[in-house]
N, C-alpha and C positions, 0 to 999 in steps of 0.2 A: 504494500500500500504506500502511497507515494504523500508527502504531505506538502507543504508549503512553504519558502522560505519565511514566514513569518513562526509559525509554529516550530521550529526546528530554535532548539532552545541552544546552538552552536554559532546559528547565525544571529550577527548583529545588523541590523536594518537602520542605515543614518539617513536624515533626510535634509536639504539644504534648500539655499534659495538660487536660482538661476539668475544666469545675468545674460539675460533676454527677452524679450517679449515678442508678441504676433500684433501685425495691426492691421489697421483697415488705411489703403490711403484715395486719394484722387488724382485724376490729369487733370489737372486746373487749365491746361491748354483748351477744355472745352468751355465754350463761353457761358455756362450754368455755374461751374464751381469755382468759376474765378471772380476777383474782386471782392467788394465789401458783401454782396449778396453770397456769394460764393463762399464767403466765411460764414455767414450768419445758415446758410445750407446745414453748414457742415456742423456745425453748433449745433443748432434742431437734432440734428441724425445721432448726435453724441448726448443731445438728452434723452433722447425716445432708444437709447442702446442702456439697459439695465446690468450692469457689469454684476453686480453682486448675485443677481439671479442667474444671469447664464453662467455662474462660475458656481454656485452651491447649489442652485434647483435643476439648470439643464447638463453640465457637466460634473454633477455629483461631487464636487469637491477636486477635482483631480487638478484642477487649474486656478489661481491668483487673480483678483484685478490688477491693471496695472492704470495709472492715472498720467503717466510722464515716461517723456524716453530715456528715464537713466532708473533701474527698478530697486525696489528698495533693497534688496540685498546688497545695494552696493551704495552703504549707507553716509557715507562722507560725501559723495555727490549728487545724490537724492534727496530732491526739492519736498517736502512733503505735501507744502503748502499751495502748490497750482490750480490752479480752477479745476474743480469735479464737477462737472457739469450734470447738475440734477442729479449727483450721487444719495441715496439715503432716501428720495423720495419714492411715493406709490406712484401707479400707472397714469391716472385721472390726473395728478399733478404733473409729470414728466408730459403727457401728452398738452396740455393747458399751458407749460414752459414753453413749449417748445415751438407750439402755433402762434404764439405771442413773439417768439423770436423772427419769425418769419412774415407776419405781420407786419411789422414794425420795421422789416428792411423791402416790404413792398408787395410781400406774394400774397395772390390771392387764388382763391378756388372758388368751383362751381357748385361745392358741396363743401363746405369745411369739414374738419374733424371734429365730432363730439364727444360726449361722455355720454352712454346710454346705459341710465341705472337700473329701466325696469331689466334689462337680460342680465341680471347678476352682476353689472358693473364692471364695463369693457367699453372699448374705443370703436367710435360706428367710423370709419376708413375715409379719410378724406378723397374727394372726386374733382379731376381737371383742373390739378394745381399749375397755378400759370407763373410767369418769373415776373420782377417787376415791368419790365418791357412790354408786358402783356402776353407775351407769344407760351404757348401752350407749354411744359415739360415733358422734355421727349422720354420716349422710354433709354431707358439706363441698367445695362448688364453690370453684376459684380463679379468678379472671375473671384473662386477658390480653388482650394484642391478638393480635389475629391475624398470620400471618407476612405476609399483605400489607400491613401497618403496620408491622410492625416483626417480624421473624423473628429477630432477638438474643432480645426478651422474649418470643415466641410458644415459642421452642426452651429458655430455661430454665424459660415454666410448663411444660411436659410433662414434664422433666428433675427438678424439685421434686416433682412429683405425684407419681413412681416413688420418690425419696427419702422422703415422704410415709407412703407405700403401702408400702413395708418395714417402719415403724412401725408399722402395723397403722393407721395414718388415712385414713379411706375416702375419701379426698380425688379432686375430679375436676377435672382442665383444660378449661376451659371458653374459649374463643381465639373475642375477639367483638370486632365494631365497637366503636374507641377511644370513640364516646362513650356507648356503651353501660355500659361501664365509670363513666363521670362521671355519668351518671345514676345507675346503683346507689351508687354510693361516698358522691357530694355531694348527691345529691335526693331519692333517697328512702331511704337507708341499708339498703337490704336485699340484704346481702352479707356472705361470710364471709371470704373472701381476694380481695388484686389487686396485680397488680403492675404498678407506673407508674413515672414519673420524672421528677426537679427540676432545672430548672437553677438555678442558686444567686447568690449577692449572694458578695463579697469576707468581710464582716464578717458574721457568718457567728450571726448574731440570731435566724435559722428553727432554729435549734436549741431554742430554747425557742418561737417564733411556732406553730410546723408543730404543737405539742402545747398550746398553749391552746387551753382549752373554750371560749375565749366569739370563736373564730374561726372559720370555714368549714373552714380550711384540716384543719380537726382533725376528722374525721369516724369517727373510730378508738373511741371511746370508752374512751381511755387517760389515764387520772388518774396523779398520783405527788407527794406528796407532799415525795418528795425531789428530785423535778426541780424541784415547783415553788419551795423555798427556794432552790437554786441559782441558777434564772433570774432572780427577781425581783432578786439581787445584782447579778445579770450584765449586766441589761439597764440598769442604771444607773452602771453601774461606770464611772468618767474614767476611770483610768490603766489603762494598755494592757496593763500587764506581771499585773496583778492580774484583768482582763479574761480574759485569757489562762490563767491558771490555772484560774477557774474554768468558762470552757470548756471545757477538757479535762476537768474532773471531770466535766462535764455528758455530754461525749461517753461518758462511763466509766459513767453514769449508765444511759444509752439503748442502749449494746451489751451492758449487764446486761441490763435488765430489757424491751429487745428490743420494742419498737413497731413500729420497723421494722426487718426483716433486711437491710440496707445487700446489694446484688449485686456490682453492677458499674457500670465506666464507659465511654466509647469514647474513642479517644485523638484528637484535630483534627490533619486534616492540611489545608494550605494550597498552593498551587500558584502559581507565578508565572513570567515568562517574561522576563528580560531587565531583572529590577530588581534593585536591592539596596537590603536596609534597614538602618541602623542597630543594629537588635539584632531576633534573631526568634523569643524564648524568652519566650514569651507565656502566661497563662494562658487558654484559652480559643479560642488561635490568634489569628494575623494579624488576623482577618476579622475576627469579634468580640473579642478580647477588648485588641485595639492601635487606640483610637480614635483618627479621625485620619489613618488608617495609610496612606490615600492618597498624603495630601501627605506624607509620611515617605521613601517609594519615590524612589529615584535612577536614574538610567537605570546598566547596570551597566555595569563597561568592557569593552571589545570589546578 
């Protein structure tokens, strides 16, 4: 009879935090997601995205929110303090945020969205959201992977699409071969939504790298003029302590005006059988992120 490495009283199960997250981002080269409406889009979509539910109701715990692009396991340059957009609130309030965000930078529809209490209290889907211009919103595919590649990110785009689609944005989960993804995104730019993910460096310099134009990495067609004086300090900055400030602005910067909508993370867990290590509070885990970590292991006492 075979049991589980959790029940096998030889094995030790350490769990750590990752230093990386999955996001959602945009082409802002399309003329919907870009400019001040384009922010205030991408706002709405990040209130009506309930992090905490799709992280403990629809993925069972298996994954973290994350609020900002440097995640909290990596806690010296982890802003804690950034805009959570409609974090902590119920649905009728996130959906009520959110239509007021979009109001207020000009959209309107043919059918707002409501709150309809007699069905048990749920959102009746907003109909023929138009942009301020007037002109209708087209429909809009979000590219994930598939859940054979990954079913964390396969199960939040379908999750977003329906938060989406309450807004009245005609938004479609589209769940494809990961490199199909890297082709639309990085080769030939022809996409509106996707959601992927980073593993990250300690110092934590992609926060300004990930959003220069004159890099691959940046295929979003997001400009800012306030990121950009921030970074050019940033990236030159000695001292740590001054580093570090304007980081966190930066981070404050990017959950404003929202390139990417930060999701989530998975937590590393490591397994070992009869060793002990010195210390096993890793970022990143044992495996990766304690190089070395071989010759560290003691045989444990018996």
């Amino acid at each position: 009879m075979s049991i589980s490495c959790k029940e096998d009283p030889n094995i030790t199960i350490v769990e750590n935090k990752q230093n990386g997250f999955r996001y959602l981002a945009f082409n802002q080269n399309r003329s919907y997601f870009k400019g001040e409406a384009g922010k205030a889009l991408r706002q709405a979509i990040a209130c009506m995205i309930d992090l905490d539910f799709l992280s403990q109701r629809v993925l069972q715990g298996a994954v973290l929110p994350v609020y900002t692009l440097v995640p909290e396991g990596n806690g010296f340059w982890h802003n804690p303090d950034v805009p959570k957009w409609c974090a902590g609130d119920d649905t009728k309030t996130r959906m009520e945020k959110a239509v007021k965000i979009l109001k207020d930078a000009g959209f309107t529809w043919e059918k707002e969205p409501s709150w309809n209490e007699a069905r048990g209290g749920s959102v009746e889907y907003g109909q023929g959201l138009k942009l301020p211009n007037g002109e209708k919103f087209p429909e809009v595919k979000l590219l994930a992977p598939s859940a054979g590649y990954d079913p964390l990110r396969a199960t939040a785009g379908v999750y977003i699409e329906q938060w989406m689609r309450q807004l009245g944005i005609p938004a479609t989960a589209e769940l494809t071969n990961f490199n199909n993804i890297l082709t639309a995104v990085y080769d030939t730019g022809d996409y509106d939504m996707f959601i992927l993910g980073w593993g990250l460096t300690i110092y934590p310099d992609y926060i300004c790298t990930f959003f220069d134009s004159g890099v691959p990495t940046n295929p979003y067609g997001y400009e800012s003029a306030a990121l950009k004086e921030k970074c050019d300090a940033f990236l030159v900055e000695t001292d740590i302590n001054k580093a570090k400030e304007l980081a966190f602005e930066i981070q404050n910067i990017l959950a404003t005006e929202l390139p990417y909508i930060t999701l989530f993370t998975n937590p590393v867990y490591d397994a070992f059988r009869n060793l002990e290590y010195p210390y096993t509070e890793v970022l990143d885990g044992i495996g990766s992120g304690l190089y070395g970590a071989p010759t560290l292991a003691k045989p444990a006492a018996q």
